[in-house]
C-alpha positions in Angstrom: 42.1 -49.3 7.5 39.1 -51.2 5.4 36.3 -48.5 6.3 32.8 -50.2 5.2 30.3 -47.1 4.7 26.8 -46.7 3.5 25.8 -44.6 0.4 21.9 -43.8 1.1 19.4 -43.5 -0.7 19.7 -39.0 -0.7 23.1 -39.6 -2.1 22.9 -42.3 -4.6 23.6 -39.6 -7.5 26.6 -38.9 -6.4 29.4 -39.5 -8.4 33.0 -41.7 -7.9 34.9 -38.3 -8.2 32.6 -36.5 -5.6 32.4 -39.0 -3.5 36.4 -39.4 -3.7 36.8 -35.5 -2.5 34.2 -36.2 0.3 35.7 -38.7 2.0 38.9 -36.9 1.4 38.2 -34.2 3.8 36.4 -36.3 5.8 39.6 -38.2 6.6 41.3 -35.0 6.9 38.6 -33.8 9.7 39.1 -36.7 11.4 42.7 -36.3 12.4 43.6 -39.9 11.9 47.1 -41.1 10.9 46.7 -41.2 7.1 49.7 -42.0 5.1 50.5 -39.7 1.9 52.2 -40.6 -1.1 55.7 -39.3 -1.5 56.8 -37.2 -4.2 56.1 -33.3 -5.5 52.1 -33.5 -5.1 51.4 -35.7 -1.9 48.0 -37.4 -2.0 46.5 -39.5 0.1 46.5 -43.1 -0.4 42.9 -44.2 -0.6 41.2 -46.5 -2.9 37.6 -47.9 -2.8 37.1 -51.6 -3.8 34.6 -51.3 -6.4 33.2 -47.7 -7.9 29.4 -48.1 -7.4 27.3 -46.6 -10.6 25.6 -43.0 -9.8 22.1 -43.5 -9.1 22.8 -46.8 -6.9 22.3 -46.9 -3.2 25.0 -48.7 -1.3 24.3 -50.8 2.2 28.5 -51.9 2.7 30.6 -50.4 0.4 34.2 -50.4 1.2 37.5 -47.6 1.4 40.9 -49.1 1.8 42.8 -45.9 3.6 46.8 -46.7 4.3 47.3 -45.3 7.4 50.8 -44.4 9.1 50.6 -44.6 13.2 48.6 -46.0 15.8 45.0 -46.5 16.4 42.1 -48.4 17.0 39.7 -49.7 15.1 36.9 -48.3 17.6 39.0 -44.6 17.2 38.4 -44.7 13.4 34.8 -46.0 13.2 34.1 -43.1 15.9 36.2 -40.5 13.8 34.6 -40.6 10.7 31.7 -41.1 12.0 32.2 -37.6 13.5 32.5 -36.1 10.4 30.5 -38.3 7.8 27.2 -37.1 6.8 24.3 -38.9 8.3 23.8 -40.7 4.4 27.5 -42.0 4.2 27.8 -43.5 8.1 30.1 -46.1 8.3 29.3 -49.6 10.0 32.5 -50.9 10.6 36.3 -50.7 10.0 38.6 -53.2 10.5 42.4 -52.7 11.0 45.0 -55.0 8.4 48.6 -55.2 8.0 50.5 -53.3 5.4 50.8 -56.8 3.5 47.4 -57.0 3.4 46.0 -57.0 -0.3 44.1 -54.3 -1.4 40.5 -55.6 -1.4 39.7 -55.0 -5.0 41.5 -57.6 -5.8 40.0 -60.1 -4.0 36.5 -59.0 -4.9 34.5 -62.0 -7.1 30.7 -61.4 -7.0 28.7 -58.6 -6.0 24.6 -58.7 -4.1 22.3 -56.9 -5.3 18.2 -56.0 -4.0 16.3 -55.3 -7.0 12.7 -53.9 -6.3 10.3 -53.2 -9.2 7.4 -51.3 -9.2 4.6 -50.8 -11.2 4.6 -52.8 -14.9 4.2 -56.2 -15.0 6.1 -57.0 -12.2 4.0 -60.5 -11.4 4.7 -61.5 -14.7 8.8 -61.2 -14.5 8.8 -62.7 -11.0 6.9 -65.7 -12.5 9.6 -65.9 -15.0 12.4 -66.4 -13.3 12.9 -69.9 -13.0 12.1 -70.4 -16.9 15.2 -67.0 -17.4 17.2 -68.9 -14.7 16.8 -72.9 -16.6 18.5 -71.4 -20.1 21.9 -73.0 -20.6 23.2 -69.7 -22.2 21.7 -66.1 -22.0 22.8 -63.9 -24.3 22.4 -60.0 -23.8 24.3 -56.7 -25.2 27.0 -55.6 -23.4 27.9 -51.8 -24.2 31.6 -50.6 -23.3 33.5 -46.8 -24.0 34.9 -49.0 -26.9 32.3 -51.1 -28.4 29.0 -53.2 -27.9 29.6 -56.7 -27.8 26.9 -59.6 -27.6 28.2 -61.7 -24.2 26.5 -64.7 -22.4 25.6 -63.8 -18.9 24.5 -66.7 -17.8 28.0 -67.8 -16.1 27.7 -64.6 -14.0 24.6 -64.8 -12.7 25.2 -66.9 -9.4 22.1 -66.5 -7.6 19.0 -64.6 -8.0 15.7 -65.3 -6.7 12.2 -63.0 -6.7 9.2 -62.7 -4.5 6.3 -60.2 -4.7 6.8 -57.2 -2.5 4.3 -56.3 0.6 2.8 -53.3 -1.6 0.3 -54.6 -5.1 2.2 -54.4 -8.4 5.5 -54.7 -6.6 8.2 -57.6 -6.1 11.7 -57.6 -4.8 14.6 -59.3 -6.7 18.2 -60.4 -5.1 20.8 -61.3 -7.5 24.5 -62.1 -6.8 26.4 -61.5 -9.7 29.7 -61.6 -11.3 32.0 -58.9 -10.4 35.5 -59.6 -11.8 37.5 -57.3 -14.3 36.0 -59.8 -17.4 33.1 -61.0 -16.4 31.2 -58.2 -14.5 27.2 -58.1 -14.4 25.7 -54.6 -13.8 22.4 -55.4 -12.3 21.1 -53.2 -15.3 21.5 -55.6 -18.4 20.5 -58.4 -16.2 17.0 -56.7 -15.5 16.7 -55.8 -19.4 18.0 -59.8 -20.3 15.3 -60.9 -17.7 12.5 -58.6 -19.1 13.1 -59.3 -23.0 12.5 -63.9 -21.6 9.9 -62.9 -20.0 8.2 -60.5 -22.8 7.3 -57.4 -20.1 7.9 -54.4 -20.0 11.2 -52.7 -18.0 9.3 -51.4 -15.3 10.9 -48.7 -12.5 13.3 -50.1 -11.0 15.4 -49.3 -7.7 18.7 -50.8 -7.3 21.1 -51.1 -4.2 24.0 -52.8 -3.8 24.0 -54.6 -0.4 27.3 -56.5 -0.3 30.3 -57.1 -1.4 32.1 -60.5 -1.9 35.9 -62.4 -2.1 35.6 -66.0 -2.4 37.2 -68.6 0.1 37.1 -72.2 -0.9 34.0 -72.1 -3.2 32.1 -70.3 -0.5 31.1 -65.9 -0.6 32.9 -64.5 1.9 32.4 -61.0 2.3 35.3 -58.2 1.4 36.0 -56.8 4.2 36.3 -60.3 5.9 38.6 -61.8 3.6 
């Protein structure tokens, strides 16, 4: 089962492990087939396709739950959605064959909606062509290990800005790299974008709206790969 679920806004600080042991017992609640591991200390077998960063909203992230009888996909979207939390709904589930690989792997690129408030938002909007027209962006990646300088450029596969409905606002979307050696968290490329165009980090609210496999050149999204 590929479960696509939101993660609002009132629970965007919640962290991978937390939200691991949520949707735990939600599955539990649920009463749907879900397989277990085998061995001395049984788990179940869950994995979600990317872990999204606490403080980020998400619109479609995505749980890949092995499951070990029959259902429908109608009986799992309506079973978790029993037991979910109004902030962690899901949208959709779709039901694959065990052969099926898991969906991490076939993840590429990841959308992001950016909006900024406050600062000098008009003047980073107005930038963005002149940030996206540089052959090679260079920014500082930090890791557990090290720091490393890295160009970003290559990642960044789309991103465009307009000013937002409210003064001293504006709304970026980005689609980014999202690949085990070239990701961009939408972080560093907000502070690569704000150092070209000489302004000021202003607040930012981040939310991850889709994400992506690739299928002949072409963003497909996960859960329709």
């Amino acid at each position: 089962m590929l479960l696509q679920f939101q993660k609002g806004d009132i629970v965007r600080h919640l962290g991978l492990l937390d939200l691991q042991r949520t949707m735990q017992r939600a599955l539990r609640r649920s009463n749907l087939p879900v397989a277990y591991s085998k061995g001395f200390n049984p788990h179940m077998v869950m994995s979600f396709a990317s872990a999204l960063s606490s403080g980020i909203a998400g619109d479609a992230e995505l749980l890949d739950v092995s499951l070990c009888g029959e259902t429908t996909e109608e009986e799992c979207l309506a079973a978790m959605n029993r037991v979910l939390p109004p902030a962690l709904q899901a949208s959709r589930v779709r039901l694959v064959d065990d052969r099926f690989p898991k969906v991490s792997a076939s993840l590429r690129t990841a959308r992001y909606r950016i909006t900024l408030r406050g600062g000098e938002t008009k003047r980073i909007v107005d930038d963005v062509p002149a940030f996206l027209a540089q052959e090679e962006i260079m920014a500082l990646r930090k890791t557990k290990k090290n720091e490393t300088m890295v160009n970003i450029r290559p990642m960044i596969h789309e991103l465009t800005a307009q000013a937002g409905e409210q003064e001293d606002t504006a709304v970026l979307t980005a689609r980014v790299s999202f690949v085990e050696q070239a990701t961009l968290k939408p972080d560093l490329l907000m502070d690569a974008l704000c150092t070209h165009a000489q302004a000021g980090l202003p607040r930012c609210e981040i939310r991850r709206t889709q994400l992506l496999g690739d299928v002949g050149g072409q963003p497909v999204a996960l859960i329709d790969m």
